[in-house]
C-alpha positions as CSV (number, residue, x, y, z in Angstrom):
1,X,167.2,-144.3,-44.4
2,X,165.5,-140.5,-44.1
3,X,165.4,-139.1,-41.0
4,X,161.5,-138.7,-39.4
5,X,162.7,-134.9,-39.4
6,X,163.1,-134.6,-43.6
7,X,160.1,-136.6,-44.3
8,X,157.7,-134.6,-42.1
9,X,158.9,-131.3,-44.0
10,X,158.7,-132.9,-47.1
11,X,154.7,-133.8,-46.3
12,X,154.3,-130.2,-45.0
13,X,155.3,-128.9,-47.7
14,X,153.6,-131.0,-50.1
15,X,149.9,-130.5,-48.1
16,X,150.8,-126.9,-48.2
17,X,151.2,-126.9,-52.2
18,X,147.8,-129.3,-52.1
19,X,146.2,-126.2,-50.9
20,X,147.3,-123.6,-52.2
21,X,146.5,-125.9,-55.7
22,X,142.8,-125.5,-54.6
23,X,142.6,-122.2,-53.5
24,X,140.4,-119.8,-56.0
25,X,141.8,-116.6,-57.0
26,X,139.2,-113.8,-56.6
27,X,138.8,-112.3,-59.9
28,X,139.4,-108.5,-59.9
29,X,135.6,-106.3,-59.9
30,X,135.6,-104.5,-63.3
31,X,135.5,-101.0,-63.7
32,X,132.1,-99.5,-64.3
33,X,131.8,-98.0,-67.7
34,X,130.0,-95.5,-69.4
35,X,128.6,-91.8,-68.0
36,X,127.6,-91.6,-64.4
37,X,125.9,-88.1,-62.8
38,X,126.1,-87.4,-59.2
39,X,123.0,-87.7,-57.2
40,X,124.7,-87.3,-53.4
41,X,127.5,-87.2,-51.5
42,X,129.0,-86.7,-48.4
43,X,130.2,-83.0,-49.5
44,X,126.9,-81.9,-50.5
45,X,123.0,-83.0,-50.1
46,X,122.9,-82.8,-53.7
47,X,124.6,-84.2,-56.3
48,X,124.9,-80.5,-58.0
49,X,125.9,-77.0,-56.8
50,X,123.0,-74.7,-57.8
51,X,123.3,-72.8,-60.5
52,X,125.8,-75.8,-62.3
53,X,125.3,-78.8,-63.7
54,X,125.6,-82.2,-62.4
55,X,128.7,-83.6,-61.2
56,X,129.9,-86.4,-64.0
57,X,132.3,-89.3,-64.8
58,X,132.9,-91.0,-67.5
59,X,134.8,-94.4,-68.1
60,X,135.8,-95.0,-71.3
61,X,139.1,-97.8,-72.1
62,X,140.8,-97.5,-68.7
63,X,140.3,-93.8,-68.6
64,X,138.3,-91.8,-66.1
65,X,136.7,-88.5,-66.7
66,X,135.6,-86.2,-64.3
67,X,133.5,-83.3,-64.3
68,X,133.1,-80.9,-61.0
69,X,131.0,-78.3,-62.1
70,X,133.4,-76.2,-63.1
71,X,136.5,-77.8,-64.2
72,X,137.3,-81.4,-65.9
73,X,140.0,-84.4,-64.8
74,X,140.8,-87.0,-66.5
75,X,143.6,-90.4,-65.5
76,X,144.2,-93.8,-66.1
77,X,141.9,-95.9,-63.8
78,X,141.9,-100.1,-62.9
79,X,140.5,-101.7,-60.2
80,X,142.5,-103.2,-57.5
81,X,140.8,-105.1,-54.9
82,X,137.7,-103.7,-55.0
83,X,139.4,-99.8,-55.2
84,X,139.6,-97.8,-58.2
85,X,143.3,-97.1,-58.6
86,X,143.4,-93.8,-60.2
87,X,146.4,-92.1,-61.6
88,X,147.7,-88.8,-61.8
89,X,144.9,-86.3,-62.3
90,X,145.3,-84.1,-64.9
91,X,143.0,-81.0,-64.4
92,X,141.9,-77.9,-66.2
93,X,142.7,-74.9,-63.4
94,X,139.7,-72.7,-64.4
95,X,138.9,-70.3,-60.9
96,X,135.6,-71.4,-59.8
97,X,133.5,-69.5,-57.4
98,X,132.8,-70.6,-53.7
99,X,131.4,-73.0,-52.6
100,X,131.5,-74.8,-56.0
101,X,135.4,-74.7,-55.7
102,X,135.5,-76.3,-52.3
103,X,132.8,-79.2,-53.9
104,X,135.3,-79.5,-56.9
105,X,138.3,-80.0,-54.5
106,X,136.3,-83.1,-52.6
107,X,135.6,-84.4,-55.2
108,X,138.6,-84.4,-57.3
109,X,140.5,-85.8,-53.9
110,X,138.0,-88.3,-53.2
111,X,139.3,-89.7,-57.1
112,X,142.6,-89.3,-55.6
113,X,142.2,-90.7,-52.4
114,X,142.2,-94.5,-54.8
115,X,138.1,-95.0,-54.0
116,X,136.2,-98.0,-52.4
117,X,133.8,-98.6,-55.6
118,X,130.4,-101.1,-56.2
119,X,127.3,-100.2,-58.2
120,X,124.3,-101.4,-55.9
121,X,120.5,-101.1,-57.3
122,X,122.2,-99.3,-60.2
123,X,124.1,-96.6,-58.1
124,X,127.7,-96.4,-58.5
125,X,129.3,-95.9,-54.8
126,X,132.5,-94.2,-54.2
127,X,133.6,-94.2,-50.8
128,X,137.3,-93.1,-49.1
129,X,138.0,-92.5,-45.6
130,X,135.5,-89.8,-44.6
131,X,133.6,-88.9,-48.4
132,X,131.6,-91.0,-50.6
133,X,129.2,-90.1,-53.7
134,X,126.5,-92.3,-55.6
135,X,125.9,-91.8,-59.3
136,X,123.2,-92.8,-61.5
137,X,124.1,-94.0,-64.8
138,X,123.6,-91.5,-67.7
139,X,122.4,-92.4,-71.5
140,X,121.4,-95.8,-70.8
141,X,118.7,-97.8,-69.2
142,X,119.8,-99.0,-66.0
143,X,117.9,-101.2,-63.4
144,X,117.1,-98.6,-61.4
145,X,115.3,-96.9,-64.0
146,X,112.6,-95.2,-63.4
147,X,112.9,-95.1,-59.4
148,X,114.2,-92.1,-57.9
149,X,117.7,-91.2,-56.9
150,X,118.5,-92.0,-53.3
């Protein structure tokens, strides 16, 4: 005879494999792809510093590009529970005047800083402890088209 002890374990830990059985595994939020200009962000009104062109990325086969204004980055990117998991940033170290440096910087590090990411309305968000940016897709007809940038 089994003691009352074993037999209740043994039904814990069969209602706890019961469970876990119907449990649904969140499937991970894919990568946006495709060009993306900056419209705002936290770092500027703007999504430009005058006088330069438009902040970009690009995703393109688990690679991100970037494109401050002045200089390019480009990593390895996935998504990870809802962040964008970016690797090391390999930049180009062209000097770029003030204040377009300083925009390049917060931008570069909010990549770094492993992003928050959703496209709402057909904005891409970025968002990491104090900075975010939105981005409108570039190229292609989006949902939003044809409203204005918020």
């Amino acid at each position: 005879m089994m003691p009352i002890k074993f037999l209740q374990r043994i039904c814990a830990a069969f209602t706890v494999l019961v469970i876990a059985s119907c449990a649904t595994v969140d499937k991970p939020i894919p990568l946006p792809t495709g060009h993306w200009e900056m419209t705002s962000s936290s770092f500027i009104d703007i999504g430009r510093m005058p006088g330069l062109p438009r902040a970009t990325l690009k995703f393109d086969d688990g690679r991100v590009s970037a494109f401050g204004g002045c200089n390019t980055a480009n990593a390895e990117v996935r998504s990870v529970d809802g962040r964008m998991q970016v690797g090391m940033l390999a930049t180009t170290r062209r000097a770029c005047p003030e204040p377009a440096g300083a925009f390049e910087s917060r931008l570069f590090k909010l990549l770094r800083d492993q992003p928050y990411f959703r496209i709402d309305d057909g904005l891409l968000i970025l968002a990491a402890g104090e900075h975010s940016a939105r981005f409108r897709r570039v190229g292609e007809k989006s949902p939003a088209a044809g409203k204005p940038p918020a």
